[in-house]
Residue frames as qw, qx, qy, qz and C-alpha x, y, z in Angstrom:
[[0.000, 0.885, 0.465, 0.000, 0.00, 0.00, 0.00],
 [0.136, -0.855, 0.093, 0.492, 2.68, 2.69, 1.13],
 [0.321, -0.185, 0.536, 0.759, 4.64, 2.02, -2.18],
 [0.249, 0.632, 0.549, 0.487, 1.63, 2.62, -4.37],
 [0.008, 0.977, 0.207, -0.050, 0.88, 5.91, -3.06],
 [0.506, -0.510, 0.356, 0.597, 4.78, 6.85, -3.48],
 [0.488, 0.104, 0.651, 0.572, 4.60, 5.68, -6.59],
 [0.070, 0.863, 0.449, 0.220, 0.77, 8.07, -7.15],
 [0.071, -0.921, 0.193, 0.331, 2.63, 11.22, -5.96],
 [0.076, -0.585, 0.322, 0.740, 5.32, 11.36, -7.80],
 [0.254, 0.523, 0.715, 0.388, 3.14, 10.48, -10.69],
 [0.099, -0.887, -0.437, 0.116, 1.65, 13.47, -9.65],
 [0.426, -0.721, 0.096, 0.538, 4.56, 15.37, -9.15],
 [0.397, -0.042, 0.635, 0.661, 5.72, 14.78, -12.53],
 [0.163, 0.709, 0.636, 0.259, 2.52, 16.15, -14.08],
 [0.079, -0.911, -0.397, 0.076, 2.66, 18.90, -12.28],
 [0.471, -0.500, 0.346, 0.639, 6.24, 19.37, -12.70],
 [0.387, 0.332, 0.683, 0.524, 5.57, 18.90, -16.55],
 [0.155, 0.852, 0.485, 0.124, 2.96, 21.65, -16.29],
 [0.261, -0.869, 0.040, 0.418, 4.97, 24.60, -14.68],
 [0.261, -0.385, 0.587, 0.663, 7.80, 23.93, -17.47],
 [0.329, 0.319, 0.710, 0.535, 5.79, 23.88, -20.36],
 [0.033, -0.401, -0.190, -0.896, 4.43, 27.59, -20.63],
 [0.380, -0.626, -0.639, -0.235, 1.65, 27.43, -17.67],
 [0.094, 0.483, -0.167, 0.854, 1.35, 29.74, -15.55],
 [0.078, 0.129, 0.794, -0.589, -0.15, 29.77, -11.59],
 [0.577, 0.286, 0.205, -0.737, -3.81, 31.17, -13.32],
 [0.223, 0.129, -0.836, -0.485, -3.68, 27.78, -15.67],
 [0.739, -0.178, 0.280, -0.587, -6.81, 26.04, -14.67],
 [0.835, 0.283, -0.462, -0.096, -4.98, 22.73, -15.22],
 [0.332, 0.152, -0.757, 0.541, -3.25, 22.83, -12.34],
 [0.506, -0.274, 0.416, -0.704, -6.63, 23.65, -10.17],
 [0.800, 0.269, -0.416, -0.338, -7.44, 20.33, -12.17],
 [0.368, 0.391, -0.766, 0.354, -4.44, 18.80, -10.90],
 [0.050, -0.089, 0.808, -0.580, -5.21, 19.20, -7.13],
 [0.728, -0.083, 0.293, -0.615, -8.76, 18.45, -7.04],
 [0.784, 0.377, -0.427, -0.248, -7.35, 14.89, -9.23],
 [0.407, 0.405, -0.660, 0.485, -5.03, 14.79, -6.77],
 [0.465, -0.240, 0.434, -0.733, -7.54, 15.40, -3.58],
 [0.845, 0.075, 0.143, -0.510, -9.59, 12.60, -4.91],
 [0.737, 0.192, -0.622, 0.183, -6.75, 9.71, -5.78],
 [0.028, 0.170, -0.774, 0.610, -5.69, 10.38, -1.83],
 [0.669, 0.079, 0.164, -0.721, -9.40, 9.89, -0.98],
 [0.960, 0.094, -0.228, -0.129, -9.59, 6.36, -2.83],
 [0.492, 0.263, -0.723, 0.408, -5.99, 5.44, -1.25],
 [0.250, -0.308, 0.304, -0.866, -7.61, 6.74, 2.08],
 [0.833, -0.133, 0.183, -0.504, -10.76, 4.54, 2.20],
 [0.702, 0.170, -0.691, 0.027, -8.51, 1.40, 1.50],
 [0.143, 0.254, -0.649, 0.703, -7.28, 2.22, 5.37],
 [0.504, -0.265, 0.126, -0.813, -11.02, 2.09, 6.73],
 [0.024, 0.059, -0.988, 0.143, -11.68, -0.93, 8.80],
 [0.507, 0.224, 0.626, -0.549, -15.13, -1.15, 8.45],
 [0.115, 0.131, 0.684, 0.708, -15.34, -2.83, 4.79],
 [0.243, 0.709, 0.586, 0.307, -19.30, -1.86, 3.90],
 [0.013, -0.891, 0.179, 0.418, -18.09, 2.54, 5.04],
 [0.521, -0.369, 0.603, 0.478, -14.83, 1.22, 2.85],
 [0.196, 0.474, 0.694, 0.505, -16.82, 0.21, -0.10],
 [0.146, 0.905, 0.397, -0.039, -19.31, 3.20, 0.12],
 [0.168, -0.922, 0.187, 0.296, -16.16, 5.77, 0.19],
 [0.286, -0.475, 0.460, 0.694, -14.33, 4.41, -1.90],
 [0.302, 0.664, 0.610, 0.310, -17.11, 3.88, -4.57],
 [0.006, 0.981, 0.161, -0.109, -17.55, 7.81, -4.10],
 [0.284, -0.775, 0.327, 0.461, -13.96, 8.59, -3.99],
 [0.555, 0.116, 0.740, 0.362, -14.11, 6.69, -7.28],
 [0.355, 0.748, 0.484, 0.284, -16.60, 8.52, -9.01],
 [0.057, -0.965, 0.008, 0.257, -14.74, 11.55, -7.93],
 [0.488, -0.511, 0.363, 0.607, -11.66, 10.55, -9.40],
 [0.406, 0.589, 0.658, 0.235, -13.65, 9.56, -12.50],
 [0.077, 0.925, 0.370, -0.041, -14.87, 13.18, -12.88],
 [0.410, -0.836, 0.186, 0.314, -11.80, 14.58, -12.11],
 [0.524, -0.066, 0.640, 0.558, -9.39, 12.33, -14.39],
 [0.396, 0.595, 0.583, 0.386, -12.53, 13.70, -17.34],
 [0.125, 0.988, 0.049, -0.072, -12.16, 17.28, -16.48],
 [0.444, -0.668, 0.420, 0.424, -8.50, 17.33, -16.22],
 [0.556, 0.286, 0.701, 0.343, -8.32, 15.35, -19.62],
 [0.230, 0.924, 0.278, 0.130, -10.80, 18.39, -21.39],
 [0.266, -0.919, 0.035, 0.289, -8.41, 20.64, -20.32],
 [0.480, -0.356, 0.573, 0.561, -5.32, 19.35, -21.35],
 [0.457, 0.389, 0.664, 0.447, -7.05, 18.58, -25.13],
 [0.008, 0.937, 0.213, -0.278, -8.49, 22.22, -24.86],
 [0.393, -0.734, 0.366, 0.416, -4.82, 23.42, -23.96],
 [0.457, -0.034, 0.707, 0.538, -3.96, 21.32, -27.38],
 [0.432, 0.377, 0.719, 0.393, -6.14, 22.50, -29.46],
 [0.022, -0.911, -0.106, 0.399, -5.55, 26.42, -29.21]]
């Protein structure tokens, strides 16, 4: 468990590293993207940790559909960002 979430930050880290060096700027709205993608992958690592498995399953089914949402706005963006 602790090596995947290492492994999900600096996934993360790299993205966002990737963003700051490639023209973006603190008002990108790809990086507000980022942390709410990022709020909601700690949120599904999070409810693995929840000893009661049917709360477990209900939170991380939600913290799913949040990454879900998240992973499809962040996506839009980026293709936006490409296709200016």
């Amino acid at each position: 468990m602790e090596e995947d979430v290492i492994r999900c930050g600096n996934d993360l880290w790299w993205i966002e590293w990737w963003l700051h060096h490639h023209g973006t700027g603190p008002g990108d709205p790809r990086i507000k993207d980022l942390a709410v993608l990022t709020q909601a992958v700690v949120e599904v690592l999070a409810s693995s940790q929840i000893a009661n498995q049917k709360l477990g399953r209900e939170f991380r089914f939600e913290a799913s559909e949040a990454v879900r949402s998240a992973a499809n706005q962040f996506a839009s963006a980026q293709a936006v960002t490409a296709n200016a």
